[in-house]
DOKOLPA-171298 format. One record per residue (C-alpha): x, y, z negated; residue in three letters. Coordinates in steps of 0.5 Angstrom, whole numbers, plus 500, padded with zeros to 3 digits. Each point is the difference from the previous one (the first is absolute). Example, Ala and Ser with C-alpha at 12.3 -4.5 7.8 and 13.67 -1.06 7.14 Angstrom:
[[525, 491, 484], 'ALA']
[[502, 507, 502], 'SER']
//
This chain:
[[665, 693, 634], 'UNK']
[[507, 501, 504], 'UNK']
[[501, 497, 507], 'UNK']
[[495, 494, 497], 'UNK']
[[495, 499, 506], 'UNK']
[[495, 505, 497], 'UNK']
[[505, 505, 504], 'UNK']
[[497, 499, 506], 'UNK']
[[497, 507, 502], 'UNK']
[[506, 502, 503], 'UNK']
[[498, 497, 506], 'UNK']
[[494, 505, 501], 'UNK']
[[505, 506, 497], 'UNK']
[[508, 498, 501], 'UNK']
[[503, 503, 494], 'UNK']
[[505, 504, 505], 'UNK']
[[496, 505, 499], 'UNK']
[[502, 505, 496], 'UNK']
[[497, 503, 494], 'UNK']
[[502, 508, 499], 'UNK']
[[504, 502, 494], 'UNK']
[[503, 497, 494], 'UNK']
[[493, 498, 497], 'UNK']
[[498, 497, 505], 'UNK']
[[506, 496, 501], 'UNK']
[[499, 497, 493], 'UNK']
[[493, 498, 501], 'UNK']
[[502, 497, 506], 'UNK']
[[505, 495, 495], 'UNK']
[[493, 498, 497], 'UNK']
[[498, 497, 507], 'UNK']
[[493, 504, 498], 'UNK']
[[497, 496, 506], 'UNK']
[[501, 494, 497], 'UNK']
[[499, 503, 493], 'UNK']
[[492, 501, 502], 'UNK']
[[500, 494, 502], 'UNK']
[[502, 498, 492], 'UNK']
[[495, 506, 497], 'UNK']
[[494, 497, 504], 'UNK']
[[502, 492, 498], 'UNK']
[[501, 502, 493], 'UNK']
[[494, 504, 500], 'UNK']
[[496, 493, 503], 'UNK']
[[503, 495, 495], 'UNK']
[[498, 506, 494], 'UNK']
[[494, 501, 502], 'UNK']
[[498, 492, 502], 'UNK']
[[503, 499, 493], 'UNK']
[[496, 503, 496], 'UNK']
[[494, 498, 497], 'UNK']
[[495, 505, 502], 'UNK']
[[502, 508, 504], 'UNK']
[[506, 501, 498], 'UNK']
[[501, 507, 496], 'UNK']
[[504, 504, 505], 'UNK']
[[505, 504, 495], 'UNK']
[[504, 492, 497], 'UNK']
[[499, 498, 508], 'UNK']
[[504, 506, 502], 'UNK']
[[504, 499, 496], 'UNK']
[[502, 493, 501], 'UNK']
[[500, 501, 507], 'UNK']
[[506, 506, 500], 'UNK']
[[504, 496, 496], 'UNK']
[[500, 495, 505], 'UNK']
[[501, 505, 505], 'UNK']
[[506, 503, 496], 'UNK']
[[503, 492, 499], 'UNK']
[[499, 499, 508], 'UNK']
[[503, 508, 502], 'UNK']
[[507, 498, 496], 'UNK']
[[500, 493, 504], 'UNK']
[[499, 503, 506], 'UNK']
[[506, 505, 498], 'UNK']
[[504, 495, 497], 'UNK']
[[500, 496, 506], 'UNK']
[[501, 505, 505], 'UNK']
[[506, 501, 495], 'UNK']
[[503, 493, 501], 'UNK']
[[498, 498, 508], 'UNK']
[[502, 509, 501], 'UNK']
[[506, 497, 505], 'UNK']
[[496, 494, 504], 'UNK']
[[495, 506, 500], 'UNK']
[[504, 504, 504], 'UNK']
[[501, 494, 506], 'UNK']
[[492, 499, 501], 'UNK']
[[497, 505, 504], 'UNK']
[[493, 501, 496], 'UNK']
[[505, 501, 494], 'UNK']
[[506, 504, 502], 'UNK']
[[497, 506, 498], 'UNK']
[[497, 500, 493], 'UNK']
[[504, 504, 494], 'UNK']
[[505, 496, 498], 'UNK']
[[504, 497, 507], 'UNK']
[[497, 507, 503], 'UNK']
[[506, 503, 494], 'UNK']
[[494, 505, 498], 'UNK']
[[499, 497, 494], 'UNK']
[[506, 498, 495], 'UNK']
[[501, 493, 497], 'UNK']
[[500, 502, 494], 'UNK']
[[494, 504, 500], 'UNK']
[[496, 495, 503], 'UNK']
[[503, 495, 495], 'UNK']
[[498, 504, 493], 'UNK']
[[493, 501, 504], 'UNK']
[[498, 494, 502], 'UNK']
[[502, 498, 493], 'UNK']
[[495, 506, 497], 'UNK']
[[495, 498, 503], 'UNK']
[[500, 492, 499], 'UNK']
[[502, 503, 492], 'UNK']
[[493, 504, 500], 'UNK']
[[496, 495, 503], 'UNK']
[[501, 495, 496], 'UNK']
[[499, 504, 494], 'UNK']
[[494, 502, 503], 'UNK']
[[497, 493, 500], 'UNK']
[[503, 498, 493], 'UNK']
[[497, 506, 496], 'UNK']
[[493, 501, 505], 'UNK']
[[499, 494, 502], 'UNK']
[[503, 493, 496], 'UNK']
[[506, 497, 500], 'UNK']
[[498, 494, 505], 'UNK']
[[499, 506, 507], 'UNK']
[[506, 503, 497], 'UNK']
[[505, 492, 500], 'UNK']
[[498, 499, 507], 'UNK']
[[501, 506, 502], 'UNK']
[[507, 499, 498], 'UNK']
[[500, 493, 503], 'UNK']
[[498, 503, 506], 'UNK']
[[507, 504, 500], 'UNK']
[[503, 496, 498], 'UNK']
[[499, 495, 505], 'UNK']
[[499, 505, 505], 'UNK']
[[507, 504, 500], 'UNK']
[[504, 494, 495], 'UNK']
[[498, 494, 505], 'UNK']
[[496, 501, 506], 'UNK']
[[505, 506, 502], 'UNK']
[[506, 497, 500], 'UNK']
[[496, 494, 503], 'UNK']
[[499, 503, 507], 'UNK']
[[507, 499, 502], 'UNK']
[[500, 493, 499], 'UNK']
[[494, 496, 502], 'UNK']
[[494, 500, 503], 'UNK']
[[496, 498, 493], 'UNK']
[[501, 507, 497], 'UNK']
[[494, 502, 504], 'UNK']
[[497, 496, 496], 'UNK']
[[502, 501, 494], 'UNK']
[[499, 508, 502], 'UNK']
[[492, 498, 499], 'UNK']
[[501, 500, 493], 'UNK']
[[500, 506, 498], 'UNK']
[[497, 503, 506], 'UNK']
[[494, 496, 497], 'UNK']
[[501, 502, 493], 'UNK']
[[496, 507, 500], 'UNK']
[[494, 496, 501], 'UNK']
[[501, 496, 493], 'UNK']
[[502, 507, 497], 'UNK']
[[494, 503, 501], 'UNK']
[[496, 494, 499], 'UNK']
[[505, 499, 493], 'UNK']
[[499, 508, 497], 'UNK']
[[492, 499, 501], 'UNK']
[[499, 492, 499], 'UNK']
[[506, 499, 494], 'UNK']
[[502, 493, 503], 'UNK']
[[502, 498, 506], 'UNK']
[[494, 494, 501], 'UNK']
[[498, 497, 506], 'UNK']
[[496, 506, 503], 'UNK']
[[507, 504, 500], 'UNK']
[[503, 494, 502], 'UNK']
[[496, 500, 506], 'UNK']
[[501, 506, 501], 'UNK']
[[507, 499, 501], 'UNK']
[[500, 494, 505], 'UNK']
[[497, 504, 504], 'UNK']
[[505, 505, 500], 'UNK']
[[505, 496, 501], 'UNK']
[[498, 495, 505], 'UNK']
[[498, 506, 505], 'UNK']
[[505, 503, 499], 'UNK']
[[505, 495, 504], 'UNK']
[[497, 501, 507], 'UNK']
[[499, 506, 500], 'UNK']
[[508, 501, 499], 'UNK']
[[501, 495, 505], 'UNK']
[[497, 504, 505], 'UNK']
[[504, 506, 498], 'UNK']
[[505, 495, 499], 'UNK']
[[500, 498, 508], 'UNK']
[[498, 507, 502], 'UNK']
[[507, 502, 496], 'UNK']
[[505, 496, 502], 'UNK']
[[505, 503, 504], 'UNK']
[[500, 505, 493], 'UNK']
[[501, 495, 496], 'UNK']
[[505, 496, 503], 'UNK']
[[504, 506, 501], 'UNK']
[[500, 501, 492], 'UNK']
[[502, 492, 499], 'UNK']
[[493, 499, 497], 'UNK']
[[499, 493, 501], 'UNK']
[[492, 500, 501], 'UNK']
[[497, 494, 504], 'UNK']
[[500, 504, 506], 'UNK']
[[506, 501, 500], 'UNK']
[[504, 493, 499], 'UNK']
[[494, 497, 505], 'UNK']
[[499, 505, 505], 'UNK']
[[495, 495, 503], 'UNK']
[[496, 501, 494], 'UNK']
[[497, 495, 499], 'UNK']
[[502, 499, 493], 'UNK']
[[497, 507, 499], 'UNK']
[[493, 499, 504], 'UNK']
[[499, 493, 495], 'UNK']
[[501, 503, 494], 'UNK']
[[496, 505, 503], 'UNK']
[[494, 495, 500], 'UNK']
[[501, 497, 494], 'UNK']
[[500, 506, 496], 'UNK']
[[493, 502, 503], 'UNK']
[[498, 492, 500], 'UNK']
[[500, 500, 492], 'UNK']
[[497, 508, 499], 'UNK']
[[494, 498, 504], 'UNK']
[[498, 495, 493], 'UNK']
[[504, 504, 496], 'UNK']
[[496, 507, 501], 'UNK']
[[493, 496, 499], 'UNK']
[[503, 498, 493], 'UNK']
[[497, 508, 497], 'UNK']
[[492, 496, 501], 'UNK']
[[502, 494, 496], 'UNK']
[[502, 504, 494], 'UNK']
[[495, 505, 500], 'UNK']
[[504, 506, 503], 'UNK']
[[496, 501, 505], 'UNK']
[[494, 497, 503], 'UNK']
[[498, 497, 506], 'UNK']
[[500, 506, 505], 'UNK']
[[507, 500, 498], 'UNK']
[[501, 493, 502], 'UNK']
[[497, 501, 507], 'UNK']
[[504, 505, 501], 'UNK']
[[507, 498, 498], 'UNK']
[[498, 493, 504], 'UNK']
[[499, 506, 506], 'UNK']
[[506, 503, 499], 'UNK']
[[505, 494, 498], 'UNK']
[[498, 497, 507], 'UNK']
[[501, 506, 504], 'UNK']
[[507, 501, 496], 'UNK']
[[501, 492, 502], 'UNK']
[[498, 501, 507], 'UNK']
[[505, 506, 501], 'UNK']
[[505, 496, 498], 'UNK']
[[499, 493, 503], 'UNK']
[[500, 505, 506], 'UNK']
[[507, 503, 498], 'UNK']
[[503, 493, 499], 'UNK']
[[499, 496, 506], 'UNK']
[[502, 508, 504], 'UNK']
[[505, 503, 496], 'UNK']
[[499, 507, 504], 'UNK']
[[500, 507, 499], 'UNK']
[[493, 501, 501], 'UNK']
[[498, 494, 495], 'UNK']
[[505, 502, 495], 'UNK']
[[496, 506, 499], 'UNK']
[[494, 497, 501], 'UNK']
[[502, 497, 494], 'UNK']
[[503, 506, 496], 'UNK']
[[493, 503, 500], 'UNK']
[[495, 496, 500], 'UNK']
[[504, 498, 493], 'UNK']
[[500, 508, 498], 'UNK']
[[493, 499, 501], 'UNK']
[[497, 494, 496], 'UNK']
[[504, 502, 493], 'UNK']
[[497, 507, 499], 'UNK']
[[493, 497, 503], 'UNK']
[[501, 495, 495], 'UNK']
[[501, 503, 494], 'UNK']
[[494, 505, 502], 'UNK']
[[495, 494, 501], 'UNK']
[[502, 497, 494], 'UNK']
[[500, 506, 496], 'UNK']
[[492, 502, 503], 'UNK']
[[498, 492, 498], 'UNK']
[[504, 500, 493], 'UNK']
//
């Protein structure tokens, strides 16, 4: 959800470029680049939930209320970074530091869309999807956001709520969290640390710029930042293999996550020992690979 290291698609498309006129201005709020990635994580963990083929309407459903929830983080987010917005140069020209869109509007929007979703979750889905959409609000823009201008371990914390869409999903569908979505989760969130490494590196002149103290920027060797991102892709390697073990997915599913998180490991043990332009978005792509390569097999082997 915002700034959380799910972000990362402005490397493939830097959001300098300008959406035209006022709707696109305010879709622009909602990241939707990284709102897409939240539809098809949530879309995933309901489908993977659920007993059997999903019906299509109650998922639709679920899945548009997490939508909402992460539209309204990301705008609210964008509400309180809007001023260290303005000193990064693949931010300084979304709505808010732009001026194109006023505080205030952005506020009772981003707020709306939060609010529906919400409701959404709660009335069509259950009340377990819609507590821990709520908890990823809060989280996200109560902790990790203020968070981010003080200590490297917001990142970390930011993987929460950037993993949370899984378990909503899984939660409308399912009902319970249970080991299924649980593992859905960790894997989310353990992928998600050297993939922001690697955006992490590649941005570090910006960040430090704006005063965010990511480890890249406190150890511009990056040392710290290339370890943490092999121990993240360290513990993914059997933590992916995990949906096999509790009969989410079958043993074409194990291969594969075997296949991947070994690759996604060899990328980051490359970026670790060269800390380079090139390895870091080696790293960054080959990590935007692997999550949607994931999810498909494990959803084709379910």
């Amino acid at each position: 959800m915002k700034d959380v290291p799910i972000d990362a698609a402005t490397i493939v498309m830097p959001e300098a470029r300008r959406t035209s006129g006022a709707f696109g201005d305010y879709i622009a709020l909602t990241k939707p680049r990284l709102n897409f990635l939240v539809v098809a994580t949530s879309a995933a963990g309901y489908y993977l939930g659920g007993p059997g083929i999903a019906d299509l309407a109650p998922m639709v459903e679920a899945v548009a209320g997490t939508a909402l929830v992460a539209g309204g983080a990301a705008a609210l987010n964008q509400l309180y970074e809007r001023d260290t917005d303005a000193l990064m140069r693949r931010t300084r020209l979304r709505p808010l530091p732009a001026g194109r869109v006023a505080p205030a509007d952005a506020r009772i929007f981003g707020l709306a869309l939060s609010l529906a979703g919400l409701l959404v979750l709660a009335t069509r889905a259950n009340w377990l999807s819609a507590a821990l959409a709520l908890a990823t609000l809060v989280i996200y823009l109560v902790i990790y956001t203020p968070m981010k201008l003080r200590t490297p371990m917001a990142t970390l914390v930011g993987a929460i709520p950037g993993a949370l869409p899984a378990l909503i999903g899984w939660t409308a569908s399912h009902g319970s969290i249970a080991s299924g979505g649980a593992t859905l989760f960790a894997i989310v969130f353990l992928w998600q640390v050297p993939h922001f490494m690697a955006i992490a590196w590649l941005y570090r002149d910006d960040y430090g710029k704006a005063g965010f103290p990511m480890l890249p920027v406190i150890d511009p060797e990056g040392r710290r930042a290339g370890r943490q991102a092999v121990w993240y892709a360290v513990a993914l390697v059997p933590v992916s293999l995990v949906p096999t073990l509790v009969g989410i997915a079958g043993s074409v599913y194990f291969t594969s996550a075997l296949v991947l998180g070994t690759a996604m490991l060899v990328l980051a043990v490359r970026f670790s020992a060269t800390r380079s332009e090139a390895s870091a978005r080696a790293l960054f792509f080959g990590s935007i690979t692997y999550l949607p390569l994931i999810w498909i097999i494990m959803i084709a082997n379910h």
